[in-house]
GULO-150029 format. One record per atom (N, C-alpha, C): chain; x, y, z. Coordinates in Angstrom, 2 decimals, always signed. Layout:
<recs>
 chain      px      py      pz
     A       X       Y       Z
...
</recs>
This chain:
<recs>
 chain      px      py      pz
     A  -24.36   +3.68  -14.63
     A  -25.17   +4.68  -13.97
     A  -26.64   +4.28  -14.01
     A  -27.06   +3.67  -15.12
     A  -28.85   +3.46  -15.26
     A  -28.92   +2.25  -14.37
     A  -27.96   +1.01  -14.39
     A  -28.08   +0.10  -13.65
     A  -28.24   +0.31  -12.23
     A  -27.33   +1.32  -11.49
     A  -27.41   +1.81  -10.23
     A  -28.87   +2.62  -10.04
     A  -29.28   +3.39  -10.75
     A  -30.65   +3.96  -10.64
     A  -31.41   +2.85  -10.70
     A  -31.67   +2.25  -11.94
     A  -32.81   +1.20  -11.72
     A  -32.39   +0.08  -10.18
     A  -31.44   +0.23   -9.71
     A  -31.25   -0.76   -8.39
     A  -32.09   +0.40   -7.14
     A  -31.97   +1.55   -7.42
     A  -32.74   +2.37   -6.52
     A  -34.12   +2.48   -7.15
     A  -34.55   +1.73   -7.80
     A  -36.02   +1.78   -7.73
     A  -36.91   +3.15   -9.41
     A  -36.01   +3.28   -9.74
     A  -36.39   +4.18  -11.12
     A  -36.61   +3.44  -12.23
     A  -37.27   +3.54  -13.09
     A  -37.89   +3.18  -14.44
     A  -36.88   +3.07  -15.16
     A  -36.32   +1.93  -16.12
     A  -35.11   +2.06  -16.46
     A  -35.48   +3.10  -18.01
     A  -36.71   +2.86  -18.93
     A  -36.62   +3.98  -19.47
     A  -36.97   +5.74  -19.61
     A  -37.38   +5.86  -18.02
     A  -37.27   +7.21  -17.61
     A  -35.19   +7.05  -17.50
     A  -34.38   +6.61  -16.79
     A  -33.28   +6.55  -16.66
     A  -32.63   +6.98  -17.90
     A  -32.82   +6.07  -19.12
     A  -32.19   +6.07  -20.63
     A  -32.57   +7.74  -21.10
     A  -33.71   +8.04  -20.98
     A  -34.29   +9.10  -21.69
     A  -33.46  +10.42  -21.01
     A  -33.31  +10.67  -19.64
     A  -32.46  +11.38  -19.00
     A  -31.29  +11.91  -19.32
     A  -30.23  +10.32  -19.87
     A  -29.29  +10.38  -20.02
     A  -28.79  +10.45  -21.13
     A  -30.02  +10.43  -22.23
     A  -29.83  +10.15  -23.64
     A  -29.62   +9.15  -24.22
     A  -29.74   +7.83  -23.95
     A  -29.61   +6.35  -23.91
     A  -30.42   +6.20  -24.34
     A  -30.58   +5.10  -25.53
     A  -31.53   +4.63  -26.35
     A  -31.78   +3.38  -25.37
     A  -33.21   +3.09  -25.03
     A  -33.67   +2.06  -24.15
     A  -33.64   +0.88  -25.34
     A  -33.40   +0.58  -26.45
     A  -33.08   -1.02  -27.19
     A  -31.46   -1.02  -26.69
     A  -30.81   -0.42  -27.29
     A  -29.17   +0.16  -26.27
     A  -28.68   +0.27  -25.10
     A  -29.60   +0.05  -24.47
     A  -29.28   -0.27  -22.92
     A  -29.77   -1.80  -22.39
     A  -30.37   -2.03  -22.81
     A  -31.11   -3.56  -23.32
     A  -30.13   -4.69  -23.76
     A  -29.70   -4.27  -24.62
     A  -29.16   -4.90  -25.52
     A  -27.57   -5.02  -24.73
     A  -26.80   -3.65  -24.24
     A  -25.59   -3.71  -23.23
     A  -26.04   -4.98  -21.55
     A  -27.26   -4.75  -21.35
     A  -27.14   -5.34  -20.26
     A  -27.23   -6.79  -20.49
     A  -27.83   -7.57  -22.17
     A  -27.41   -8.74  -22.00
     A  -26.66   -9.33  -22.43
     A  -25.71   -8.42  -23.30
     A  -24.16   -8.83  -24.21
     A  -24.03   -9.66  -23.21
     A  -22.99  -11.18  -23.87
     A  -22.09  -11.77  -22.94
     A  -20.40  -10.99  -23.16
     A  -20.11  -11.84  -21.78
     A  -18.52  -11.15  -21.30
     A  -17.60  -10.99  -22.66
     A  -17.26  -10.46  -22.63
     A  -16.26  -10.48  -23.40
     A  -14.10  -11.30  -23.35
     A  -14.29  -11.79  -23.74
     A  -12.92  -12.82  -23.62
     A  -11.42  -11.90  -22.43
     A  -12.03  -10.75  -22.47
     A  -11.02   -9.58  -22.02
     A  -11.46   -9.32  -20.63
     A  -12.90   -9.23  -20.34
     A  -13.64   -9.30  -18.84
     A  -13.79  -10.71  -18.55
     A  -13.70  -11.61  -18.96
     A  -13.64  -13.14  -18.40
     A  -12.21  -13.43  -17.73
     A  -11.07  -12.61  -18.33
     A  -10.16  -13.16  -17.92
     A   -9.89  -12.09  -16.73
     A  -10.30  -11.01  -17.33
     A  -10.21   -9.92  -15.61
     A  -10.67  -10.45  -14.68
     A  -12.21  -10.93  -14.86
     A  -12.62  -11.85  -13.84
     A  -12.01  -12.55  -13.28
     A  -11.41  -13.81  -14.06
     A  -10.49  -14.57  -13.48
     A   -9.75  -14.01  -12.09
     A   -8.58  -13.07  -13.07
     A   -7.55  -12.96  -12.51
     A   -8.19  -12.03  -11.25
     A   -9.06  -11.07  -11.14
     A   -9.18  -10.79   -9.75
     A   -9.71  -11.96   -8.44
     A  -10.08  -13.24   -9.44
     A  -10.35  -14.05   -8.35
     A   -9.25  -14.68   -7.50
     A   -8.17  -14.71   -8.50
     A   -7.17  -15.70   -7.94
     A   -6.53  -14.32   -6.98
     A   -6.14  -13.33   -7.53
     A   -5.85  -11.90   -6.60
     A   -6.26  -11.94   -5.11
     A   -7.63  -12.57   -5.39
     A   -8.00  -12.60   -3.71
     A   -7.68  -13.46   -3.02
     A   -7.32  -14.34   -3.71
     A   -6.88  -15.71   -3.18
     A   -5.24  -15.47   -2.59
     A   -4.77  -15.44   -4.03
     A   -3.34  -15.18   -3.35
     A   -3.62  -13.88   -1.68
     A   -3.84  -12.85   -2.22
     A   -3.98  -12.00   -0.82
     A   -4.79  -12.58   +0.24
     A   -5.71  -13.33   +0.03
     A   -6.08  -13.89   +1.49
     A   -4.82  -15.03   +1.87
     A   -4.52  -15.91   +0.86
     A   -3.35  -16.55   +1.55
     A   -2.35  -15.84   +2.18
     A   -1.59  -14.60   +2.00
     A   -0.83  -13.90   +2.32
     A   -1.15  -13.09   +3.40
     A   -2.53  -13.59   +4.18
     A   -3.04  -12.68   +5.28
     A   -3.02  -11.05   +5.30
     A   -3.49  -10.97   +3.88
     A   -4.24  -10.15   +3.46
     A   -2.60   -8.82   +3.41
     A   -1.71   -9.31   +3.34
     A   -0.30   -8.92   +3.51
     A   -0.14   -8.30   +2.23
     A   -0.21   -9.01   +1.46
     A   +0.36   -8.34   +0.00
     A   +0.09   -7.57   -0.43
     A   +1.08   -6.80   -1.26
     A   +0.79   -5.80   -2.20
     A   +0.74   -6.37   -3.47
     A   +0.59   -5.05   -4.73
     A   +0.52   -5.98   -5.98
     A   +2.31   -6.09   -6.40
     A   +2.89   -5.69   -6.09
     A   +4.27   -6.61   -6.78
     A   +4.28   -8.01   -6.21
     A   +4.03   -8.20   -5.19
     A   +4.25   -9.31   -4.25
     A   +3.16  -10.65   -5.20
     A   +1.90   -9.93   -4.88
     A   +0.46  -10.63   -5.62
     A   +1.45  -11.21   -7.05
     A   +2.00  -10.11   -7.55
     A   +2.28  -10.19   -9.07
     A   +3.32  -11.60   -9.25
     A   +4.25  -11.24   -8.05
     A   +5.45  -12.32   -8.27
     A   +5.20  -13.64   -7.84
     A   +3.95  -13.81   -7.19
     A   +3.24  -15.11   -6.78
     A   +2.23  -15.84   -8.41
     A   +1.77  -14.73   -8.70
     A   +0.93  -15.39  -10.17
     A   +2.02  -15.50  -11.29
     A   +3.02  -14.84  -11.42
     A   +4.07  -14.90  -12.21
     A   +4.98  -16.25  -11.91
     A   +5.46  -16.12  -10.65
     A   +6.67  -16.79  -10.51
     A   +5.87  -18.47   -9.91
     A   +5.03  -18.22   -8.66
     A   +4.59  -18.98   -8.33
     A   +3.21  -20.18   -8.97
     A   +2.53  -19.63   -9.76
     A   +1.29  -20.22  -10.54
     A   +1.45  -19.91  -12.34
     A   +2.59  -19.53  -12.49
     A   +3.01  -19.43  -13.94
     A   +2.17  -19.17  -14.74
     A   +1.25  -17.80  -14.33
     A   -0.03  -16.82  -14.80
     A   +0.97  -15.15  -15.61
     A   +0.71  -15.58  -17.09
     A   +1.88  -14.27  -17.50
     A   +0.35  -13.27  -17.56
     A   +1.09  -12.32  -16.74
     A   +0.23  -10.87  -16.78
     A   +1.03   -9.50  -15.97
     A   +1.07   -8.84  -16.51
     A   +1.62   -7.60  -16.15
     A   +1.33   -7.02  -14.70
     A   +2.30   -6.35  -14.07
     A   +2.34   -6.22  -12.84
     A   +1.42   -4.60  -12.25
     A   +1.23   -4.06  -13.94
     A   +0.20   -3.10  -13.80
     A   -0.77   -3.35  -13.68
     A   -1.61   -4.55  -14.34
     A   -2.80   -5.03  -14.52
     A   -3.16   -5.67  -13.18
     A   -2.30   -6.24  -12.28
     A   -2.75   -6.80  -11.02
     A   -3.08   -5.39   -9.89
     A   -2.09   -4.24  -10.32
     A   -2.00   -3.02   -9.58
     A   -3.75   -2.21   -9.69
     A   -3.77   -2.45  -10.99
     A   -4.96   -2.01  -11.62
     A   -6.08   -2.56  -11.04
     A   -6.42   -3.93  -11.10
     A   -7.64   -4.71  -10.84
     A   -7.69   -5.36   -9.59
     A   -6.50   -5.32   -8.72
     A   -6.75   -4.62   -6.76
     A   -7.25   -3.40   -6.67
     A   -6.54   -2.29   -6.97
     A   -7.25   -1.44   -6.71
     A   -9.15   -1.18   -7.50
     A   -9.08   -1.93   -8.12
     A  -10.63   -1.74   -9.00
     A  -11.26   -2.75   -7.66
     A  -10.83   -3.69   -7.13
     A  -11.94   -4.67   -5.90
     A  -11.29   -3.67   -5.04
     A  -10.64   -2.87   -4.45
     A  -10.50   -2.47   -3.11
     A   -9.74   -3.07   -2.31
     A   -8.72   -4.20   -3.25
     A   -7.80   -4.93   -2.52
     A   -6.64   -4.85   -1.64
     A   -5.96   -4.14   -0.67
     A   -4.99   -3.22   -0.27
     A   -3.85   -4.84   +0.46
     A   -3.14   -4.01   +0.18
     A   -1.78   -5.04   +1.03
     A   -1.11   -4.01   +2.18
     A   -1.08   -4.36   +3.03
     A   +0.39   -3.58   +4.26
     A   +1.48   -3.02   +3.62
     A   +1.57   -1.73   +4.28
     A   +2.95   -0.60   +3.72
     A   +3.61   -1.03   +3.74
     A   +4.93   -1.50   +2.83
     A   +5.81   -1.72   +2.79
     A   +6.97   -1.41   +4.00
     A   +8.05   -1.07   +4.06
     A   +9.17   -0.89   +4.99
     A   +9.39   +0.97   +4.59
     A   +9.52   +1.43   +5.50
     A   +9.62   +2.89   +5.12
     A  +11.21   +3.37   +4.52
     A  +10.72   +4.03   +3.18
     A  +11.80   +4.31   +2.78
     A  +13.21   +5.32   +3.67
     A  +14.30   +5.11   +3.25
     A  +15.05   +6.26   +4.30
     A  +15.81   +6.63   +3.50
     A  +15.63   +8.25   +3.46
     A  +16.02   +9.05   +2.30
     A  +17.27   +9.53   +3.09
     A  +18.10   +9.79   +2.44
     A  +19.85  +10.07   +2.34
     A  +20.09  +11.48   +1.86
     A  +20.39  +11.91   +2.80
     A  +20.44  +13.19   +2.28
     A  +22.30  +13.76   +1.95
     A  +22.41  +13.97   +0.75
     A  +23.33  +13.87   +0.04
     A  +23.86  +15.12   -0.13
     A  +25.22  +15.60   +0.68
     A  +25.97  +16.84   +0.34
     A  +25.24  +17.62   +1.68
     A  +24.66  +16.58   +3.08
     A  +24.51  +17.95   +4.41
     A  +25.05  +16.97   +5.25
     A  +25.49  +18.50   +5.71
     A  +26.81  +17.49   +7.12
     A  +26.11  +16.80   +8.11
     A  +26.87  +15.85   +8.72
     A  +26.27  +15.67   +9.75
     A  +27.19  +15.09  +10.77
     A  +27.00  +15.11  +12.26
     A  +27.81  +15.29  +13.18
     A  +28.53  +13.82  +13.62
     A  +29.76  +14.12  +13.77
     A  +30.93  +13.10  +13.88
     A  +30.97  +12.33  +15.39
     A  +31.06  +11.41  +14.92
     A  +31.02   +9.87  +16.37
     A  +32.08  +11.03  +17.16
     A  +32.37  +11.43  +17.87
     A  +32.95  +12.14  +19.09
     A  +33.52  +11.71  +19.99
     A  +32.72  +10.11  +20.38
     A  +33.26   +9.42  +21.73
     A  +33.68   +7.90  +20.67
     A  +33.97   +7.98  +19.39
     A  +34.45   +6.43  +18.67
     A  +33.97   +5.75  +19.18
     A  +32.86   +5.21  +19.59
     A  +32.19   +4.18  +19.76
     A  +32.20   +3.30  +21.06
     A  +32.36   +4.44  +21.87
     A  +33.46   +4.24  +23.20
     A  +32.65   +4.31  +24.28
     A  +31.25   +3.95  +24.80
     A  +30.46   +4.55  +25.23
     A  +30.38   +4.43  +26.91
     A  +31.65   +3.10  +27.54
     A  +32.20   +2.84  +28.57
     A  +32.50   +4.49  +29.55
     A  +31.84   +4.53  +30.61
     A  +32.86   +5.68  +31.41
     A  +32.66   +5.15  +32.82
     A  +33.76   +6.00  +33.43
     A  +33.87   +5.58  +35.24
     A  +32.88   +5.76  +35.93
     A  +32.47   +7.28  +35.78
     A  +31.32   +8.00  +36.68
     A  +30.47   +8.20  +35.83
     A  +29.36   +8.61  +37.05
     A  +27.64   +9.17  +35.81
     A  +28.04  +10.53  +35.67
     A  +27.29  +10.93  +34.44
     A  +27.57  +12.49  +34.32
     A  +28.78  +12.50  +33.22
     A  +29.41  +11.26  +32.95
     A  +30.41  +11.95  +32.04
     A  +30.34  +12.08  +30.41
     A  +29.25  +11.35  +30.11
     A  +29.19  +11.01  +28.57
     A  +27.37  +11.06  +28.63
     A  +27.27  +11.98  +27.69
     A  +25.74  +11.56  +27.62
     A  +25.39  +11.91  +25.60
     A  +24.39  +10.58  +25.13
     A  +24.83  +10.96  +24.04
     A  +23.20  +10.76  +23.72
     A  +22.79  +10.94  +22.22
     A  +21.59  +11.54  +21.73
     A  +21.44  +10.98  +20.10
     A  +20.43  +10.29  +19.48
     A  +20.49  +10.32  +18.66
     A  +19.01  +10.64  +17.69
     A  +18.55  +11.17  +16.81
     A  +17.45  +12.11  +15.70
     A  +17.45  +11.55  +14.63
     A  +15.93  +10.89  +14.47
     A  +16.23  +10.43  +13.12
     A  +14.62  +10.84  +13.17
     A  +14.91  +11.50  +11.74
     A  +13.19  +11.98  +10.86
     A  +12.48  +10.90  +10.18
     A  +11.17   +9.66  +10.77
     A  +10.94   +9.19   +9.30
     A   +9.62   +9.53   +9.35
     A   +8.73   +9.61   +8.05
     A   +8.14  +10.30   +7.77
     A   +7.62  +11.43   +8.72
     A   +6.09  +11.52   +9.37
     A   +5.94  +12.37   +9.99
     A   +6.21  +12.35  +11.41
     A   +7.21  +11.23  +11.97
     A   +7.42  +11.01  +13.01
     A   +9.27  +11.57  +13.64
     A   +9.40  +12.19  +14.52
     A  +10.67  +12.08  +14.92
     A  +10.99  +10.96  +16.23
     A  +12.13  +10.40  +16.20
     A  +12.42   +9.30  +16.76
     A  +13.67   +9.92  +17.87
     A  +13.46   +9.66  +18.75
     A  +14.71  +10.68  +19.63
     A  +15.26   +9.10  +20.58
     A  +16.44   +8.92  +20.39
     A  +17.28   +7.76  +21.46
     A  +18.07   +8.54  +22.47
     A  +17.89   +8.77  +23.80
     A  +19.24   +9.33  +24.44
     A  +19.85   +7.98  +25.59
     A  +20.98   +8.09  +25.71
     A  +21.74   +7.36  +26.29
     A  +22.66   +8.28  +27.41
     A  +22.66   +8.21  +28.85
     A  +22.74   +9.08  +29.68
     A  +23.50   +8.62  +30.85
     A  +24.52   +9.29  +31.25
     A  +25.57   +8.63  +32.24
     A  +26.81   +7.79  +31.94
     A  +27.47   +6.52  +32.72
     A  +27.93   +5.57  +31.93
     A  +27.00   +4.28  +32.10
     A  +25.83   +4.19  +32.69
     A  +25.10   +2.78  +32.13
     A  +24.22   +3.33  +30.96
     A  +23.98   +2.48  +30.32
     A  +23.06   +2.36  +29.11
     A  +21.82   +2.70  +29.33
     A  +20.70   +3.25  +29.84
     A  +19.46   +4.27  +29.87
     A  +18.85   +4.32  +28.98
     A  +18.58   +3.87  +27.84
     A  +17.97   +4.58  +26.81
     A  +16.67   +4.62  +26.71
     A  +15.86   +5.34  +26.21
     A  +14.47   +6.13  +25.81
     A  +14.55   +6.64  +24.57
     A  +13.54   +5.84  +24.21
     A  +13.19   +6.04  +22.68
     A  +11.44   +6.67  +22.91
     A  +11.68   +7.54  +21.90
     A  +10.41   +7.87  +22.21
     A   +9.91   +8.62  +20.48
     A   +9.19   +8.55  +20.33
     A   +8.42   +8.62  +18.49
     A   +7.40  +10.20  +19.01
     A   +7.92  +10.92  +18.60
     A   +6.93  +12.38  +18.73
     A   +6.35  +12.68  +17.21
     A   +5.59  +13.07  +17.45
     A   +4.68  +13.34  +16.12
     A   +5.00  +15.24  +15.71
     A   +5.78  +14.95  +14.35
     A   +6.04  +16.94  +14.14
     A   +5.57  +17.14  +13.65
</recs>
């Protein structure tokens, strides 16, 4: 916080005195060296960016994780990579959307067995609804040629 003030132009010991900070104590924090625990954070968010820029900026942190793990034989926990992307602002692409199963509700029986051949138009027309997240997905298939329209409505 005093560092960010004194970057806007404030007295760093008007800052300390504010906040209750002893100005030898704030002194003294800003020229400690790293510590063996922030050297290696360092590190590892460097290579983080690396791997994710190689990955065209694709990855997430399991992915990041199984590349420094599996691929560069870097042992570190798959929280700590989760952790110190999100501390740089590092983001990877959503995954594949989950599709939840809904377990014990009916749902409506193939009718035409898979049969979707007919003589004339007008005789078979079929429909299919699927919810994923906030989107509904509607397929209809109409007549006996194949027609279909897909169309993604927002509910």
């Amino acid at each position: 916080m005093i560092d960010a003030l004194v970057a806007a132009g404030y007295r760093a010991k008007v800052c300390c005195r504010l906040l209750g900070v002893s100005s030898p104590g704030y002194y003294r924090y800003r020229h400690r060296p790293l510590s063996p625990t922030q050297m290696r954070r360092q590190g590892l968010t460097g290579l983080i960016r690396e791997v994710h820029t190689a990955s065209r900026q694709t990855y997430g942190s399991r992915r990041v994780h199984a590349e420094l793990t599996l691929g560069m034989h870097i042992q570190v926990s798959e929280r700590l990579v989760a952790v110190l992307m999100s501390n740089a602002q590092i983001l990877g692409l959503p995954g594949p959307a989950k599709v939840k199963r809904l377990h014990g509700v009916a749902t409506a029986d193939d009718l035409v067995h898979r049969k979707f051949h007919r003589l004339s138009p007008n005789e078979l027309w079929v429909a299919d609804i699927e919810r994923h997240e906030a989107f509904l997905n509607l397929a209809v298939v109409k007549g006996h040629r194949f027609a279909p329209v897909a169309a993604g409505v927002n509910s």
